[in-house]
C-alpha positions in Angstrom: 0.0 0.0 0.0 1.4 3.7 -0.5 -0.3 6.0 1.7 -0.8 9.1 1.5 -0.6 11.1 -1.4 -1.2 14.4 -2.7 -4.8 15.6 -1.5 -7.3 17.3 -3.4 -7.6 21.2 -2.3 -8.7 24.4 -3.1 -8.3 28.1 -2.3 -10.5 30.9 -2.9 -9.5 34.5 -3.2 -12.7 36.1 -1.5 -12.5 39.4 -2.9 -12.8 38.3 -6.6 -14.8 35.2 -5.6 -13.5 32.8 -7.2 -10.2 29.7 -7.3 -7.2 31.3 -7.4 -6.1 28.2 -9.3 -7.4 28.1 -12.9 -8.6 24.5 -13.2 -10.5 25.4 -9.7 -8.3 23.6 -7.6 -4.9 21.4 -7.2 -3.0 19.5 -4.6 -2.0 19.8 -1.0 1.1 18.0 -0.9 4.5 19.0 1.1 4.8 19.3 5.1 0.8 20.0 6.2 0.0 16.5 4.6 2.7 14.8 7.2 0.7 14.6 10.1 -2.2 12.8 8.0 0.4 10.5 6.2 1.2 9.2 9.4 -2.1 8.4 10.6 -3.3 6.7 7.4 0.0 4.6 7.9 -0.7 3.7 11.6 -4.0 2.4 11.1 -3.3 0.4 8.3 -0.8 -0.9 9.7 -2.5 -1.8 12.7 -5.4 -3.1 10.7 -2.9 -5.5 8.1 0.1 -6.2 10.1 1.6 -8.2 7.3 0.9 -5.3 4.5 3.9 -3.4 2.5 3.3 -0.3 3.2 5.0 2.7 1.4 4.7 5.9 3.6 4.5 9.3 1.3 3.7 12.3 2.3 6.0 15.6 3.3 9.1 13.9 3.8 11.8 16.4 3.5 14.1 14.8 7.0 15.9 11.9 8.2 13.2 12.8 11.2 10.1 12.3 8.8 11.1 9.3 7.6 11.7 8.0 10.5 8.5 9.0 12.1 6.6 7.1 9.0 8.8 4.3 9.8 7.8 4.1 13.2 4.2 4.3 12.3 4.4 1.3 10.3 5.7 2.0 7.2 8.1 -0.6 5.1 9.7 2.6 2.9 9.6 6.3 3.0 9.1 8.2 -0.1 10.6 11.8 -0.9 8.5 13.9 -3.6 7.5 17.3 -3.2 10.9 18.3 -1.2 13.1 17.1 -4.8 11.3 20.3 -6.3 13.2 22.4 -3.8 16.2 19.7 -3.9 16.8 17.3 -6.3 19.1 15.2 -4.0 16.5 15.9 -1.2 16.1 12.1 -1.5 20.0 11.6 -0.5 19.6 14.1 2.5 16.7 12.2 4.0 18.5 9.1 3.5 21.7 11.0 5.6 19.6 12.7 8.0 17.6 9.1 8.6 21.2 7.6 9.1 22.1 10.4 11.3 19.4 10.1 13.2 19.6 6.5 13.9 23.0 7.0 15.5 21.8 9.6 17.5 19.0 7.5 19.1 20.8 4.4 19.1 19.3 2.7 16.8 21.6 0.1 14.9 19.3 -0.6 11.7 16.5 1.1 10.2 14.4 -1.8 10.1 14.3 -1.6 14.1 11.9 1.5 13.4 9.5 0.0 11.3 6.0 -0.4 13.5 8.0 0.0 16.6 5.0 1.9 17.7 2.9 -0.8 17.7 4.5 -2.9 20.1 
């Protein structure tokens, strides 16, 4: 499963009345869609414990990645931060590596569902 993706949103300039997107609206994607990333990935993985999951969603850290990963997720994936960075990919990958150290933990697998016991 890859949860979450980009979600379907909208803003409105109210003094004209009207999308300020042409086609009426577009996607939410980046850091805001994060928090509800993680939550689609928890539950799913609480609800099929033997599921791949791929968690995407405003990963642009080591610490996002490994936040998904704690949540349940098998893989992280890094898309709206390569817009900014193209190697944002290779600095979550450092940053998750980093991290790991710092928190002692010897192999990222050790993260994945560690939240659920």
């Amino acid at each position: 499963m890859t949860l979450v993706n980009t979600l379907l949103a909208m803003v409105v300039d109210p003094v004209r009345r009207a999308p300020v997107l042409g086609a009426g609206g577009g996607g939410l994607s980046g850091p805001a869609l994060r928090p509800v990333a993680v939550r689609a990935v928890a539950e799913c993985r609480a609800a099929f414990p033997d599921a791949g999951i791929v968690g995407v969603g405003g990963v642009a850290s080591g610490r996002d990645a490994a936040e998904l990963l704690v949540a349940g997720a098998d893989a992280v994936q890094v898309g709206t931060a390569t817009f900014r960075d193209p190697r944002a990919p290779w600095r979550v990958l450092s940053g998750l590596e980093r991290w790991c150290r710092r928190h002692g933990v010897g192999a990222v697998h050790e993260l994945v569902g560690s939240m659920h016991g």
